[in-house]
Every structure is written in structure tokens, then in C-alpha cells.
VEXBAPA-864938 format. One record per residue (C-alpha): residue in one letter; x, y, z; residue number from 1. Coordinates in Angstrom, 3 decimals. Layout:
BEGIN
[rec A, [X, Y, Z], NUM]
...
END
This chain:
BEGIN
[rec X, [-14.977, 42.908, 64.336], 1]
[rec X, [-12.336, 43.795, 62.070], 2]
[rec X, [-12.238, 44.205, 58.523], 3]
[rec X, [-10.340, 41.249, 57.476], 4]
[rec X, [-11.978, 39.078, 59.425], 5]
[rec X, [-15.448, 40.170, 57.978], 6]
[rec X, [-14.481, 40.313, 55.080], 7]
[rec X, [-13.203, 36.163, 55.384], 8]
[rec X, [-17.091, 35.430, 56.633], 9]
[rec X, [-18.470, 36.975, 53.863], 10]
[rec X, [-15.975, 34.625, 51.715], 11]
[rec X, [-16.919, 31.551, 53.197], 12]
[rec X, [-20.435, 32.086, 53.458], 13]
[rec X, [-20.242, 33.067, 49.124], 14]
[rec X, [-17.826, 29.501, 48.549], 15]
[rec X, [-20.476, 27.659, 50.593], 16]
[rec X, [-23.390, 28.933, 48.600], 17]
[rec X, [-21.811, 28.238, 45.176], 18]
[rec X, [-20.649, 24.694, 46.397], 19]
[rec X, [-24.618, 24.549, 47.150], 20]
[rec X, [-25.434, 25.538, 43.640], 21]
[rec X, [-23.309, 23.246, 42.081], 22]
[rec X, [-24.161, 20.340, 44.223], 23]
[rec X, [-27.595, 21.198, 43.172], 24]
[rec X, [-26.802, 21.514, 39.634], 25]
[rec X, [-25.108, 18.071, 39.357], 26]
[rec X, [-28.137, 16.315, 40.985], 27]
[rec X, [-30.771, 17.916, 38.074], 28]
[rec X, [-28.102, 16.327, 35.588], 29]
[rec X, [-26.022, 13.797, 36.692], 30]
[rec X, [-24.058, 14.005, 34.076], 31]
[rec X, [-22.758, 17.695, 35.051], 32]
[rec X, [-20.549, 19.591, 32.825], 33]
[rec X, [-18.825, 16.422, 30.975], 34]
[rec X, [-19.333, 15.868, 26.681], 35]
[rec X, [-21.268, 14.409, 24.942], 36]
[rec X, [-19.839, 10.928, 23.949], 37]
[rec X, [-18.693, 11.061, 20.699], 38]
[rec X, [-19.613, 7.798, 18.740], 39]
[rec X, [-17.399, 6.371, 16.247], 40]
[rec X, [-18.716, 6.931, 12.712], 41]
[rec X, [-20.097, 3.533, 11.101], 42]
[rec X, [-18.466, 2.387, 8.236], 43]
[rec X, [-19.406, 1.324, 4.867], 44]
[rec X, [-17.841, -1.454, 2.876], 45]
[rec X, [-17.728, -0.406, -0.443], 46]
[rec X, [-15.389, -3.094, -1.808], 47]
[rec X, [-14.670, -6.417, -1.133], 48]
[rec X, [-13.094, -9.605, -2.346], 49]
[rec X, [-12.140, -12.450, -1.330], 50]
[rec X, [-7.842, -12.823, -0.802], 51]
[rec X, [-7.629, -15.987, -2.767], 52]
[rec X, [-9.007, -14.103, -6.111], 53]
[rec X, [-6.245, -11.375, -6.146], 54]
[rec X, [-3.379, -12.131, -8.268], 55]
[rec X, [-1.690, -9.374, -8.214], 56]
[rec X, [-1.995, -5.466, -6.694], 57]
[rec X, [-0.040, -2.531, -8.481], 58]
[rec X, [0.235, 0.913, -6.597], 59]
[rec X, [1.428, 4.212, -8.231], 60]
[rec X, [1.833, 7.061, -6.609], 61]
[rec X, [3.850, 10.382, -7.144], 62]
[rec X, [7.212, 8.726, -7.324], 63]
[rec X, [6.889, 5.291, -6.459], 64]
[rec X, [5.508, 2.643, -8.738], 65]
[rec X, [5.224, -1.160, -6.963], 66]
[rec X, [3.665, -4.580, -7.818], 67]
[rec X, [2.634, -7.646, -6.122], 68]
[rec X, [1.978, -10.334, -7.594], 69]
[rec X, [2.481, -14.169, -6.915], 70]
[rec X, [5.634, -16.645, -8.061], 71]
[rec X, [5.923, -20.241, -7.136], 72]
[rec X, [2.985, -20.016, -4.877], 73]
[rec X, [4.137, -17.113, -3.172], 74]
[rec X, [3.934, -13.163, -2.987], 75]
[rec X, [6.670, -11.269, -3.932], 76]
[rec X, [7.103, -7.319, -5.378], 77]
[rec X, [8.505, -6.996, -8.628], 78]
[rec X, [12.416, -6.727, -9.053], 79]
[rec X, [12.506, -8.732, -5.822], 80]
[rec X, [12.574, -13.290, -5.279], 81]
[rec X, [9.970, -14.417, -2.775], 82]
[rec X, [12.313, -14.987, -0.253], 83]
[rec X, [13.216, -11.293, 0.057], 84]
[rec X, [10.013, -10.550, 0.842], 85]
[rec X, [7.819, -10.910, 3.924], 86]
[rec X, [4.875, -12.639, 3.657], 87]
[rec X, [3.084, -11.584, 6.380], 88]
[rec X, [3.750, -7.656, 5.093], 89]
[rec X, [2.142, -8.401, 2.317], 90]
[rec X, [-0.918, -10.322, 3.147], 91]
[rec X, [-1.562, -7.699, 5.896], 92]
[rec X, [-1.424, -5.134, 2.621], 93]
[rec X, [-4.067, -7.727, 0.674], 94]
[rec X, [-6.289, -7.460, 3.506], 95]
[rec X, [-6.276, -3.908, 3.232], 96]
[rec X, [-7.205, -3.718, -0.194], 97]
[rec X, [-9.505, -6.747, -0.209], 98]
[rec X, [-11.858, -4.990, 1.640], 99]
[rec X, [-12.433, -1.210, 1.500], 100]
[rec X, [-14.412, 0.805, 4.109], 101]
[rec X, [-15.622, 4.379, 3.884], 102]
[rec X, [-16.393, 6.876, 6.730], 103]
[rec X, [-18.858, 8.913, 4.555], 104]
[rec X, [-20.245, 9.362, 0.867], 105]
[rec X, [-19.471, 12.826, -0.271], 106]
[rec X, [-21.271, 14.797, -2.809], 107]
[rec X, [-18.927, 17.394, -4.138], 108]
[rec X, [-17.890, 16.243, -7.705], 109]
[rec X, [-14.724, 14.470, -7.806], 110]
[rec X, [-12.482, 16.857, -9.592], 111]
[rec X, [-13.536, 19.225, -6.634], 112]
[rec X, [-11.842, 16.051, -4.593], 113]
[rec X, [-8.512, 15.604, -6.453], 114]
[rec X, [-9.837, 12.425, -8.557], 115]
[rec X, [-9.273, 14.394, -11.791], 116]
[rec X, [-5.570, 13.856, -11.039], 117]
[rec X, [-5.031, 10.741, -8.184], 118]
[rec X, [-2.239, 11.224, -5.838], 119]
[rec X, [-2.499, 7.203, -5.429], 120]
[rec X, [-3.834, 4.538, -8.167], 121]
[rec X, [-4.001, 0.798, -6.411], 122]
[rec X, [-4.972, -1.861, -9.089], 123]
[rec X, [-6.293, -4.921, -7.991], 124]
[rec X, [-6.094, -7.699, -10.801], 125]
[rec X, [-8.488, -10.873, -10.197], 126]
[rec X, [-8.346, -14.323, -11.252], 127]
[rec X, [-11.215, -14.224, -13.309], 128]
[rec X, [-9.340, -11.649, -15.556], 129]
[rec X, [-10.693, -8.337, -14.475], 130]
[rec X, [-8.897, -5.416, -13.318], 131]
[rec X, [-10.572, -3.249, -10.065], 132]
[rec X, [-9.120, 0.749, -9.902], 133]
[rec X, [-9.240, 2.336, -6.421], 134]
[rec X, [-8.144, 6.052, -7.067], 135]
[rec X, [-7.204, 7.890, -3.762], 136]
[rec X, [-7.682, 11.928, -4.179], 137]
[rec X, [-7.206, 14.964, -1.849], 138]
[rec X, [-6.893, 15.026, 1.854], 139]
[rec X, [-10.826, 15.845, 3.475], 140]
[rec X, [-11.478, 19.131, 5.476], 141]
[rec X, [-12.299, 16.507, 8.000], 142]
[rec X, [-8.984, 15.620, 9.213], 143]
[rec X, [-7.874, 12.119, 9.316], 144]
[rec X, [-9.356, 11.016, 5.749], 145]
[rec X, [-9.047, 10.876, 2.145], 146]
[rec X, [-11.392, 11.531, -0.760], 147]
[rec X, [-11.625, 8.453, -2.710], 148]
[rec X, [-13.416, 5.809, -5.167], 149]
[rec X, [-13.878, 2.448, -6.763], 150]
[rec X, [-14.071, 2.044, -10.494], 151]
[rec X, [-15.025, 5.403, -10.905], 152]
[rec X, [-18.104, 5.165, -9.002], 153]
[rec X, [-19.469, 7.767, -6.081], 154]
[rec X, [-17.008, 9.319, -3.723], 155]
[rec X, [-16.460, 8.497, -0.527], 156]
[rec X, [-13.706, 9.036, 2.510], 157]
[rec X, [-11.476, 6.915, 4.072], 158]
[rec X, [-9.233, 6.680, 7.041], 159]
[rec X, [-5.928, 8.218, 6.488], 160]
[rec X, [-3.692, 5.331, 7.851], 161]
[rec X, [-5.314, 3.140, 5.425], 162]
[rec X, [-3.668, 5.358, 3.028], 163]
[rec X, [-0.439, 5.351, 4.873], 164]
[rec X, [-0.824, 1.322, 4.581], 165]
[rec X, [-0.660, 1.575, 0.628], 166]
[rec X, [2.352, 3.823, 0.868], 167]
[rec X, [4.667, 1.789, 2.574], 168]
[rec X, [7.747, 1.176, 0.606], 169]
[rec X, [10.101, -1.450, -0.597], 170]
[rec X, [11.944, -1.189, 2.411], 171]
[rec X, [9.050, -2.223, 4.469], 172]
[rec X, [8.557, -5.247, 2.855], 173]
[rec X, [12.061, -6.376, 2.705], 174]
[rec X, [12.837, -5.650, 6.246], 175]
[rec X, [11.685, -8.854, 8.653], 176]
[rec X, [13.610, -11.611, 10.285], 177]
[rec X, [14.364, -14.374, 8.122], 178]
[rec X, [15.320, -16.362, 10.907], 179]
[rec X, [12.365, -17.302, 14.141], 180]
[rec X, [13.633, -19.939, 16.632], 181]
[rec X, [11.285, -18.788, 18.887], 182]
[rec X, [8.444, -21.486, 18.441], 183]
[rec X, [11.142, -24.277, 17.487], 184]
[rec X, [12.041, -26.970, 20.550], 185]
[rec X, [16.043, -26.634, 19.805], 186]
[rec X, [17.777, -29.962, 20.777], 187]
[rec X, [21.272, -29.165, 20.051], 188]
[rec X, [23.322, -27.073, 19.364], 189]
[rec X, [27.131, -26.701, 17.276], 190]
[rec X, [29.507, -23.530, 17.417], 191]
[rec X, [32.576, -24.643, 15.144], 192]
[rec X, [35.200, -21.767, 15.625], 193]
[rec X, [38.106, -20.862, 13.943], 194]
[rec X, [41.194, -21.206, 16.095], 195]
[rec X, [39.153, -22.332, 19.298], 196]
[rec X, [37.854, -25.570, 19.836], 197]
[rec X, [34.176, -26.496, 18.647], 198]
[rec X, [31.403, -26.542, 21.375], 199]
[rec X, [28.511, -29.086, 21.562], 200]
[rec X, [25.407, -28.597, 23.521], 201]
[rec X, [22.629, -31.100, 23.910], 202]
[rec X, [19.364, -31.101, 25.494], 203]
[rec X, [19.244, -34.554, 27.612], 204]
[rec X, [16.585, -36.908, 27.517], 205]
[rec X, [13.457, -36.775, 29.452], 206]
[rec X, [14.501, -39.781, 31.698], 207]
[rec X, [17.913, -38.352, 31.766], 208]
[rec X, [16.461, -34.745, 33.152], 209]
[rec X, [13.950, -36.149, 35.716], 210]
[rec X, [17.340, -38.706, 37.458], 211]
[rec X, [19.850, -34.848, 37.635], 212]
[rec X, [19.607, -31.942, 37.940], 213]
[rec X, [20.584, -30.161, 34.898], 214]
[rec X, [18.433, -30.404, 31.282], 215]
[rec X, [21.708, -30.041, 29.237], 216]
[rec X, [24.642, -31.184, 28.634], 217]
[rec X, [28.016, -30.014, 26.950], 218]
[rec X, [29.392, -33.026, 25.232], 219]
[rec X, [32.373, -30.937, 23.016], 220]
[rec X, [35.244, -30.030, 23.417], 221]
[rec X, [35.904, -32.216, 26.648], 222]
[rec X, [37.035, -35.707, 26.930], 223]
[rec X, [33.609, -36.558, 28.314], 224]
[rec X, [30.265, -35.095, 28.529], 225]
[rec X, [29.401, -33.512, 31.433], 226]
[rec X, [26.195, -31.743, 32.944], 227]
[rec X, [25.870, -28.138, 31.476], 228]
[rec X, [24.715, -25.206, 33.657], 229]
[rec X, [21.512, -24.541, 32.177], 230]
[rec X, [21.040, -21.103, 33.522], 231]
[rec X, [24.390, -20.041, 31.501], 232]
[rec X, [22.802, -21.813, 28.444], 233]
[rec X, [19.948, -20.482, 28.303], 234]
[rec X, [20.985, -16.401, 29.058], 235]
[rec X, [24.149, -16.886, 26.953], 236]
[rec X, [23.159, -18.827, 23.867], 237]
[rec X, [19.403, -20.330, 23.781], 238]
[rec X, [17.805, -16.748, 24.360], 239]
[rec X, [20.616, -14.886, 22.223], 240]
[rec X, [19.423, -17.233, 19.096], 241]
[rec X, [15.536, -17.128, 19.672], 242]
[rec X, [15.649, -13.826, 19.555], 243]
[rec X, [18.293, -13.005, 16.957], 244]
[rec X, [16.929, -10.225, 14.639], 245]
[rec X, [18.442, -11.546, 10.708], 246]
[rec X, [16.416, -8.419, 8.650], 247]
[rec X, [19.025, -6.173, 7.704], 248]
[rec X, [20.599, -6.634, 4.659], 249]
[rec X, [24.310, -6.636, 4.873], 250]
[rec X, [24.822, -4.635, 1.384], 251]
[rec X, [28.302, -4.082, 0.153], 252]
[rec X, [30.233, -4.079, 3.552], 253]
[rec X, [33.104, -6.367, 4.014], 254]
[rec X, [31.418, -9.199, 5.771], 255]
[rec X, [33.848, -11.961, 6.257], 256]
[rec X, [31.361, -14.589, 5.063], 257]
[rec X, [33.721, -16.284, 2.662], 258]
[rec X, [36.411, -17.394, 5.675], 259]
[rec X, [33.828, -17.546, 8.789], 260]
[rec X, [35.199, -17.060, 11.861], 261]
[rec X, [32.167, -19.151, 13.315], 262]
[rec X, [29.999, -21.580, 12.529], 263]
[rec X, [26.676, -22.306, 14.296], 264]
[rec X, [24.689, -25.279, 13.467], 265]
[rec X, [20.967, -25.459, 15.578], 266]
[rec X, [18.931, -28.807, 15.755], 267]
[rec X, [15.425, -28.413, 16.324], 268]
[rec X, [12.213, -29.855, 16.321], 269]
[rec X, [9.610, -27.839, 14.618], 270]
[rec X, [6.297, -30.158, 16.244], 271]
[rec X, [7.641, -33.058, 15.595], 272]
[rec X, [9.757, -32.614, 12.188], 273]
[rec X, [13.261, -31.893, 12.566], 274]
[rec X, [15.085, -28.674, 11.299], 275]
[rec X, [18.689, -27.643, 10.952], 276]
[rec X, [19.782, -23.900, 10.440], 277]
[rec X, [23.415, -23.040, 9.678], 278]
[rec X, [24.267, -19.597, 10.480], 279]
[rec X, [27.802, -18.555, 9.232], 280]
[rec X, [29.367, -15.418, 11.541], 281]
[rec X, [31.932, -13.235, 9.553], 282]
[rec X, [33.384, -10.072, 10.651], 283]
[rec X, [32.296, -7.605, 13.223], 284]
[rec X, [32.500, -3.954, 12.449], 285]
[rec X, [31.350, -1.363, 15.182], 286]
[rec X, [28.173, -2.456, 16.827], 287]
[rec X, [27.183, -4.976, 14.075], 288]
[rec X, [28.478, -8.606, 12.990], 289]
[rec X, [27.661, -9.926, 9.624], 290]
[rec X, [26.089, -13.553, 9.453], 291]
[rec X, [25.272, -15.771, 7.035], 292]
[rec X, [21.613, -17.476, 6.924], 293]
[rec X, [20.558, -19.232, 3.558], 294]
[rec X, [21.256, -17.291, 0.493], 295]
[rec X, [21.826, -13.572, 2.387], 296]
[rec X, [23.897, -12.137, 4.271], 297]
[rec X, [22.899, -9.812, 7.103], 298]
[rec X, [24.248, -6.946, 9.956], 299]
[rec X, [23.113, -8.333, 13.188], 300]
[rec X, [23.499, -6.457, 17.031], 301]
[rec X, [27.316, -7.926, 17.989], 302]
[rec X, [26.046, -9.011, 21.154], 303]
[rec X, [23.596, -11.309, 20.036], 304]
[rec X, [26.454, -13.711, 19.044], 305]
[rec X, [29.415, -12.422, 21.393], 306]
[rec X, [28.436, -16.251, 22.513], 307]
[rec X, [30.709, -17.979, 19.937], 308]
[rec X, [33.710, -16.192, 21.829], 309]
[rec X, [32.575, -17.611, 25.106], 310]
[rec X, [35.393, -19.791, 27.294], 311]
[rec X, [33.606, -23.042, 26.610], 312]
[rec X, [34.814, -24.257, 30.636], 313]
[rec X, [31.693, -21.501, 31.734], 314]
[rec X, [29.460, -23.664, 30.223], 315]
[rec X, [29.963, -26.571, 32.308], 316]
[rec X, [27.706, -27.017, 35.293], 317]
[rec X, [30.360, -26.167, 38.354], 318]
[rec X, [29.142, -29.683, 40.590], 319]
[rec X, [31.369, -31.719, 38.671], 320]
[rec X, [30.643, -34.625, 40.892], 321]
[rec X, [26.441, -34.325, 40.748], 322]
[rec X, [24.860, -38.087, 41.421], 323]
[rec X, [21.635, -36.888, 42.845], 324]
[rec X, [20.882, -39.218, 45.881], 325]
[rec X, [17.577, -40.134, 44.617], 326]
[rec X, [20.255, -42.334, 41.616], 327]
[rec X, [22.839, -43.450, 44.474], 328]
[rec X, [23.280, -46.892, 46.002], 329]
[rec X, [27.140, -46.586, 48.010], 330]
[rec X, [29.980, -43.901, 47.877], 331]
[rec X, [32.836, -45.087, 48.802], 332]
[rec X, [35.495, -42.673, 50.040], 333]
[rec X, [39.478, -43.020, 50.279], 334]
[rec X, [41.557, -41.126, 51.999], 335]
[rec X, [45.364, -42.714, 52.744], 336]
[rec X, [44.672, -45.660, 55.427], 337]
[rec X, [41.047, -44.568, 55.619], 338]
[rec X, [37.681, -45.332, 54.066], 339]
[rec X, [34.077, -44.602, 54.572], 340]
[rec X, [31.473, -46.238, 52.693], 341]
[rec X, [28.207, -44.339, 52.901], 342]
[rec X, [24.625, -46.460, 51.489], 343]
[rec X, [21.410, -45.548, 50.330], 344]
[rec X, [18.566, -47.826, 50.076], 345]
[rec X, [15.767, -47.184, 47.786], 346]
[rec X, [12.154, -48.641, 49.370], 347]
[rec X, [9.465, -49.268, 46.912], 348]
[rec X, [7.937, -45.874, 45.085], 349]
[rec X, [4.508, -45.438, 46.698], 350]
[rec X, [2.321, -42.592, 46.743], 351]
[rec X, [5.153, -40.187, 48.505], 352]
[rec X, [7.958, -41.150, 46.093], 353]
[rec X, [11.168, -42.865, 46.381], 354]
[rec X, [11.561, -43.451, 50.326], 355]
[rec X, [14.920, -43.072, 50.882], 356]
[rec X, [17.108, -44.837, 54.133], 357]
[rec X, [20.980, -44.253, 55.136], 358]
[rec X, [23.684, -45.848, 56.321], 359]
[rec X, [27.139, -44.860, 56.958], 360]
[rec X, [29.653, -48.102, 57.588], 361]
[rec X, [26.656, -50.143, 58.520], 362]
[rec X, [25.147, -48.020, 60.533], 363]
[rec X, [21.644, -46.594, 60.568], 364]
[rec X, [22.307, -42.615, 59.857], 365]
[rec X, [19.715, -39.654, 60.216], 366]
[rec X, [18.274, -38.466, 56.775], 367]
[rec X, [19.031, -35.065, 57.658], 368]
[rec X, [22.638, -35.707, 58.414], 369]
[rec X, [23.102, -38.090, 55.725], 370]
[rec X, [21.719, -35.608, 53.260], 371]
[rec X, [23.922, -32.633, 54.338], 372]
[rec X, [27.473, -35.067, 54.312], 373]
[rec X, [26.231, -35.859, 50.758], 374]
[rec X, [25.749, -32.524, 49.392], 375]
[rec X, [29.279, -31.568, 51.005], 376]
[rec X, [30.444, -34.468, 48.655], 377]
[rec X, [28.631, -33.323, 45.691], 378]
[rec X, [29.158, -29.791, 45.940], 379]
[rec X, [32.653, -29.413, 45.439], 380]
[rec X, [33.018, -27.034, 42.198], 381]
[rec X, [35.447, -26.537, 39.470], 382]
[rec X, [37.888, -23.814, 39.825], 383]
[rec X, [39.110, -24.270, 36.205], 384]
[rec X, [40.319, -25.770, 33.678], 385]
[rec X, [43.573, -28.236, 34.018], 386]
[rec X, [46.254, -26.909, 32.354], 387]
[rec X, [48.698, -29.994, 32.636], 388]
[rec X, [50.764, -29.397, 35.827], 389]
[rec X, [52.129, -32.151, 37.168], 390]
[rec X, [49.978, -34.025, 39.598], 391]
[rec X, [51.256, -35.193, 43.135], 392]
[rec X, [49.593, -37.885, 46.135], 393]
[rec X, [46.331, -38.675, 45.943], 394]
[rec X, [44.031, -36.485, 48.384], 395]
[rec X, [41.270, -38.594, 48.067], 396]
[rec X, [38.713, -40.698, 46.122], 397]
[rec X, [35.507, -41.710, 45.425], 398]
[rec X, [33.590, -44.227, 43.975], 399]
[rec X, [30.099, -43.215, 43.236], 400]
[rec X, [27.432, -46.453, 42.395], 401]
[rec X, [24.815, -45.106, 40.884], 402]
[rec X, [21.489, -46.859, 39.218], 403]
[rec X, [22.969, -47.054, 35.906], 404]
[rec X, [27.226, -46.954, 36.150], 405]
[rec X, [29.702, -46.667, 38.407], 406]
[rec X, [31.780, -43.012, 38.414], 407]
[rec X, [35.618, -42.621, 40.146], 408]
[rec X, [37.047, -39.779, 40.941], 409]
[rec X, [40.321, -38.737, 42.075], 410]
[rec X, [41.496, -35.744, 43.740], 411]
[rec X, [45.320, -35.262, 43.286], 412]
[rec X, [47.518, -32.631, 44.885], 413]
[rec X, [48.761, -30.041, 42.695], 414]
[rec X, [49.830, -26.938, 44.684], 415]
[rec X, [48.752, -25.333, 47.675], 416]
[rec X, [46.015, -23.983, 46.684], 417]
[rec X, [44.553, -26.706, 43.800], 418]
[rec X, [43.555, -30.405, 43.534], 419]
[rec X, [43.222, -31.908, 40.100], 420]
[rec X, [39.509, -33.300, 39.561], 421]
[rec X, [40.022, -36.835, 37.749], 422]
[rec X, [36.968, -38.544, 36.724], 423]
[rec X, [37.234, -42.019, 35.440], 424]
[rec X, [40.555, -41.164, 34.508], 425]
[rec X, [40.463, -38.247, 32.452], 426]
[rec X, [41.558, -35.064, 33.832], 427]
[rec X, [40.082, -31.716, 32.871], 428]
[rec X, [39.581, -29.554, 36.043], 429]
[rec X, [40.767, -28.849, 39.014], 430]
[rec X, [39.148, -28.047, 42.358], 431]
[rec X, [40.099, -25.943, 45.536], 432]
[rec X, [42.196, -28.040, 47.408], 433]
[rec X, [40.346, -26.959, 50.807], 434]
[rec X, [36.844, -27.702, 49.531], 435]
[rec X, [38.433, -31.500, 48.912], 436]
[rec X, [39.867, -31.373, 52.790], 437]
[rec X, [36.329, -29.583, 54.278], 438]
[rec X, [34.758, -32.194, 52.508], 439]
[rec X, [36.656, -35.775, 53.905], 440]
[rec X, [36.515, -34.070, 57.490], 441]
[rec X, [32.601, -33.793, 56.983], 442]
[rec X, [32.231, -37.538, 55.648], 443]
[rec X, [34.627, -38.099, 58.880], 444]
[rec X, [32.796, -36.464, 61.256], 445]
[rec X, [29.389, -37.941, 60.051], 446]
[rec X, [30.750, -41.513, 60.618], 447]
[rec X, [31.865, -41.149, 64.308], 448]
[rec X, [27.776, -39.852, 64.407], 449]
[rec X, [25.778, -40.659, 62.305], 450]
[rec X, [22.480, -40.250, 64.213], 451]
END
């Protein structure tokens, strides 16, 4: 045998003896080589109140002197109205001070611990008149706390980022969204702009949802309202406002607020009481435009309301003709010398619904067949907006008969390419003129077989 391979024996038969050992080892202790767990020390309240019975909280530290107190039933901080202040900021501070836990009593005397000289001095004033002193000392060896104590009683050690909590300044407290749509049911909605016409949006009512197919509706600056596209709605605007940030101060910048170039009026129901909020959009400089909201004014992200630039014709829903079937009794369709008159009847609602049955100039059609003519009726889309060319022949029309009105509409020859899209007389979009032609040869082909 050769060297090498000896030598690779010997090597295995060494690994497979300490693998042995250890495999031995971990079945004495189970818990092998791993630490000990290291359990959280138990803290000690050393001060507590109750929220209600602070009136105010001064802290002073090396350069920084702030105080709390209440005004009007609110918190604010001293050279600051309530409104510029968050709440929530604050009480999260009063909880911190309302109740005061140490990690460990300490011994050494406290001038040995920095309270000879406080970096930090929080006073907590009371309703019943008294004053309570925290005084915040050195930094412990032990990392992570601070040497402190009550009302010059014993010394004790606290968590460092309660300390941080303390130091937080103005800035902290005067930074927060003034503005939360996010828990508000918004209803409507207003963008007045200058030089553009003014959009409307409003959310439809329940029945109103349940008979189409869209949940809002754009009733500005058309001569009629029609369905919305809800998807567009909600990306473009209804997200873009529940989740507009209004915290930073707008300062001395050139904001535009006296001649807005927008204004956007929500309607909301907050449970069941209604709000309003006016936001008023000035300039836009760089990444930020400045906005309006109460008595500030306040840098926003641009994009959040690029919205009030939109072309309002993107908000409409594209099916300009939608009468879901489940609404329809007849359509009647002209075309020159010919007409079709397609008929739904509507069976009692039982258990399964609305039960639906077709007929296509009185005759019995299949559902299936009925239902695919229909949505080749229906789901002709806009192409754009009318700009006023002059309209030629009539292509075709319908009449739609619906549970609750009666809808024409009018396709009318413009070019080669485009049809206008008349409904009930008022022209606003037009319509590939193919879709319109695809369309009549469908409704053409389902009446020479309609099973």
C-alpha cells in the first residue's frame, strides 16, 4: 500500500472517531455547545401617573429647552398653536414619562453618576399643583442605559432609547400629515382647474352599482354623466389622495397659493357624518408642489397630484354604450332599410337569480349566442373625444329599453376611419368606424341564426 493512500485510512478512521465523540458528547447534553439563554432583565416601575393628571412636561437639556403643556383642550409645545402639533407625538411622549421603568438600582453615589450636573431635566407638572423632577445623568458602563432618578431619590438605570424619546426635537413634533383620507368613505370628488375645464367624480348609489358595472361616475365636464372607469379612478386619483403625505411645511418658497392653479374639493363620509376638505394646489418646483390645506401651506411629492393635469376623456369608462343585460328589455337596431329588434325577458328572481330568455325578431335565440351579439353591441369603445367635424349618413342606431329609461344612440360617419358616438343627442365621442360595421354584421348574422 502506498503512502497516500495510508495515510487517507488513517484520516478517515481519526474523522470517524471524533464524529463518534461528538455524537456522544451531544447525547450527555443535549443542549451541546449552544449559550446560555440570556433572560431579559425585569424591570422596576419607579414612577407612575396617571396621563389625565399631567398638565404640562418641560425638558432641558444641553441646548434645547421645550414645553408641553395643554391649550383649548389640546397639547401643544410652547411657541407653537395646537394645530402645528401632532397629537399622537406627544401623547406617545406622555406615556413615556407617565410611567418610568428602571433596569437596575445602582449604588455608586450620584455625583459618581453625572446627577451633580444632569445632561437632561424632564419636569412633570400635575394637576393637583405639584411639580415631579426626573434628572437623567451619565451613560452606564453597561451599554444601552442611563444613570438616573426621581425627585432626588435612589439611582437607578434606564434604557437608552427612552432617553432618545425625551430628546426628540421640535421638528419631530411638527412633522405629521395633517391630512388622513385613508379611513374616510369619499363620495365625491371636485378638481376646479385653471384654464381646463372642472372635473366631477361621484361614487353611484348602491342600487345604481349592483344594475352596471362601474361604482363611479364622471358627471363634469361632459354634457351628460357617464360611467367612470373605476380602475383609472381609483390608481389615478382615490389612492393618490388617501395617501397624500401634507407634513412638510412649505416655509418661505414661492408657493403659488394666492392664484391656485387647482382646486380640489373631497366629499366624504367620516361613519356617517359628512366632511369636506379643500386642498388648494399652487406651483410646482422640482420634485415638490405646494398645496394648500386649512391654515398651512405645505411641499408635497409632485406626483401625488400630477392628477389635476389629467385629460378628463381618460376618466370615462371606454363602453360608452354599457346597459348590462340583466337591466335590458329590447334593442332595437337601424341600419338604412334594415332593423333588428333583439328582446330579453326577465322570469321571476328565484333562488338562482334573474332567469334570463332571448329573442331576436320573435324568435327563440340561444343564451350563449344572444349573450355574445350583445356584448359585440355593448363593447364598442371610445376612441376620443369629438372635436366638431362635420358629421355625415347615419351608420347606424340603437335604441336601448332598459328597466328605468330609454337610451338612443347614433353612429354617424365622419371619415374613414371614425364614427361620431351620439347619445340621446349630444355628441362627445367618437368610435372606430369598423367596430360600428363588425358590430351590425354580428347583430346580422345572429338573426339569420339565432339558435
Amino acid at each position: 500500500m502506498n503512502k497516500i493512500a495510508r495515510n487517507s485510512i488513517i484520516l478517515v478512521a481519526v474523522i470517524t472517531v471524533l464524529g463518534a465523540g461528538i455524537w456522544w458528547v451531544l447525547q450527555a447534553d443535549p443542549q451541546g455547545a449552544q449559550e446560555p439563554r440570556q433572560e431579559e432583565p425585569a424591570l422596576q416601575t419607579v414612577y407612575q401617573i396617571e396621563e389625565a393628571q399631567i398638565t404640562a412636561v418641560e425638558i432641558e437639556a444641553e441646548d434645547s429647552l421645550m414645553r408641553f403643556f395643554t391649550q383649548d383642550g389640546q397639547w401643544t409645545l410652547e411657541g407653537y398653536a395646537p394645530e402645528q402639533i401632532s397629537q399622537f407625538k406627544v401623547k406617545s411622549l406622555l406615556s413615556v414619562v407617565a410611567q418610568i421603568e428602571a433596569l437596575s438600582a445602582v449604588s455608586d453615589a450620584p455625583e459618581a453618576c453625572g446627577l451633580d450636573a444632569p445632561s437632561v431635566m424632564v419636569k412633570i407638572e400635575r394637576t393637583d399643583g405639584n411639580v415631579d423632577l426626573v434628572e437623567i445623568g451619565d451613560m452606564s458602563p453597561v451599554l444601552g442605559a442611563y444613570f438616573f432618578r426621581v425627585n432626588g431619590g435612589a439611582v437607578y438605570t434606564m434604557y437608552t432609547h427612552k432617553v432618545d424619546d425625551l430628546l426628540n426635537p421640535a421638528a419631530f413634533y411638527t412633522n405629521f400629515s395633517r391630512l388622513d383620507l385613508q379611513d374616510l368613505q369619499i363620495q365625491a370628488v371636485q378638481i376646479e382647474r385653471e384654464g381646463k375645464r372642472t372635473i366631477q367624480l361621484r361614487q353611484k348609489e348602491q342600487a345604481d352599482i349592483l344594475q352596471g358595472m362601474t361604482a363611479w361616475e364622471i358627471t363634469a365636464p361632459f354634457g351628460r354623466t357617464y360611467d367612470a372607469d373605476d380602475s383609472y379612478v381609483q390608481e389615478q386619483i382615490l389612492q393618490k389622495l388617501q395617501t397624500l403625505d401634507i407634513s412638510t411645511p412649505a416655509g418661505s418658497a414661492d408657493t403659488g397659493i394666492q392664484s391656485p392653479k387647482a382646486v380640489i374639493t373631497v366629499s366624504a363620509l367620516d361613519g356617517e357624518e359628512a366632511v369636506e376638505v379643500v386642498l388648494k394646489v399652487g406651483n410646482t418646483a422640482g420634485d415638490s408642489t405646494y398645496v394648500a390645506y386649512g391654515d398651512g401651506v405645505y411641499a408635497v411629492p409632485a406626483q401625488s397630484l400630477a392628477f389635476v393635469d389629467i385629460d378628463e376623456t381618460l376618466l370615462v369608462f371606454k363602453l360608452l354604450a354599457l346597459v348590462p343585460v340583466q337591466t335590458l328589455h329590447t334593442l332595437t337596431l337601424a341600419c338604412g332599410d334594415e332593423t333588428h329588434v333583439f328582446t330579453v325577458t326577465h322570469s321571476a328572481i328565484g333562488t338562482d337569480g334573474d332567469q334570463l330568455s332571448f329573442q331576436i325578431d320573435g324568435t327563440p335565440a340561444n343564451e350563449q349566442k344572444a349573450k355574445e351579439a350583445y356584448r359585440q353591441v355593448i363593447g364598442i369603445e371610445a376612441a376620443g373625444e369629438y372635436s366638431g367635424a362635420p358629421l355625415g349618413e347615419a351608420i347606424a342606431e340603437l335604441v336601448f329599453t332598459s328597466q328605468d329609461a330609454v337610451k338612443t344612440v347614433t353612429f354617424r360617419d365622419i371619415d374613414a376611419l371614425y364614427a361620431s358616438f351620439t347619445i340621446d343627442g349630444v355628441t362627445e365621442f367618437v368610435v372606430k368606424k369598423q367596430a360600428v360595421l363588425d358590430m351590425v354584421d354580428q347583430i346580422r348574422a345572429f338573426a339569420e341564426n339565432p339558435q
